[in-house]
N, C-alpha and C positions, 0 to 999 in steps of 0.2 A: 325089179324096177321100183323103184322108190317114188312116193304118192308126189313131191313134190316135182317128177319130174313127169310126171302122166300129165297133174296140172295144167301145163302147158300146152300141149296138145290138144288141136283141134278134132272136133266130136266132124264125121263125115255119115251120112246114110248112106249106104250103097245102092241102096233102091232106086233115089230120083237124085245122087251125085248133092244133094243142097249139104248147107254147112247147119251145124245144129248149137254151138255153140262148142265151151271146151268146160272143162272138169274141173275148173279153177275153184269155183264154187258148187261143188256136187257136194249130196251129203249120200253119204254111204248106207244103205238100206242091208242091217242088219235080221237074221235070225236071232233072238235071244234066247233059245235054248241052244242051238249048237254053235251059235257063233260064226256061223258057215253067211259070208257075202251072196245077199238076192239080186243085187243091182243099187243102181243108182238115180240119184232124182238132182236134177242141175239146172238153172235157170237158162231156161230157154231167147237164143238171138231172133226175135222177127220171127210166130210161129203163124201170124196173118201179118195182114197190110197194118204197119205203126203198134203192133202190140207185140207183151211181152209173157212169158209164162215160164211152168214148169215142165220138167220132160222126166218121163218115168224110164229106164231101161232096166230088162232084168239084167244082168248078170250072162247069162247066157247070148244074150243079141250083138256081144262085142266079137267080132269075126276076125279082125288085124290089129296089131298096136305096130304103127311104122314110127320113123321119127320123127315124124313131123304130125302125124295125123291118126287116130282112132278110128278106124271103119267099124259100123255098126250096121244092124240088120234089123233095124223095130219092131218088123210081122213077126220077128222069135220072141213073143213077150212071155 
C-alpha cells in the first residue's frame, strides 16, 4: 500500500468506536539507527470540547487497515 493511499483513510479507535482523525498529515516516527517505523504522530480532530492536538500511535496499535478506515487500539502504546 502506498503512503498516499493510507493518507486518506480515516484513523478509527476500536476501544470507544470515535474517529481520531486520518493520516493526511501524520509524520512518521522513525528509529535512526535501524530505520525500523515506531509509530506515528497526526493532528488530532476534536480531542475535548473545541480543541485541537496531537496523537501519538506506536506502530504496533494499528489492528486493521480496511478501505476505508484504520482500526487502531491506543492501550497498545
Amino acid at each position: 500500500m502506498r503512503w498516499s493511499e493510507l493518507a486518506r483513510k480515516e484513523i478509527v479507535d476500536i476501544t470507544t468506536g470515535r474517529r481520531l482523525g486520518t493520516f493526511r498529515s501524520a509524520e512518521i516516527l522513525l528509529d535512526e539507527t535501524t530505520g525500523k517505523i515506531l509509530g506515528l504522530e497526526f493532528s488530532q480532530r476534536n480531542p475535548g470540547v473545541g480543541e485541537r492536538g496531537n496523537l501519538r500511535l506506536s506502530w504496533n496499535a494499528i489492528r486493521k487497515v480496511g478501505p476505508d478506515t484504520v482500526l487502531v487500539d491506543p492501550s497498545l502504546q
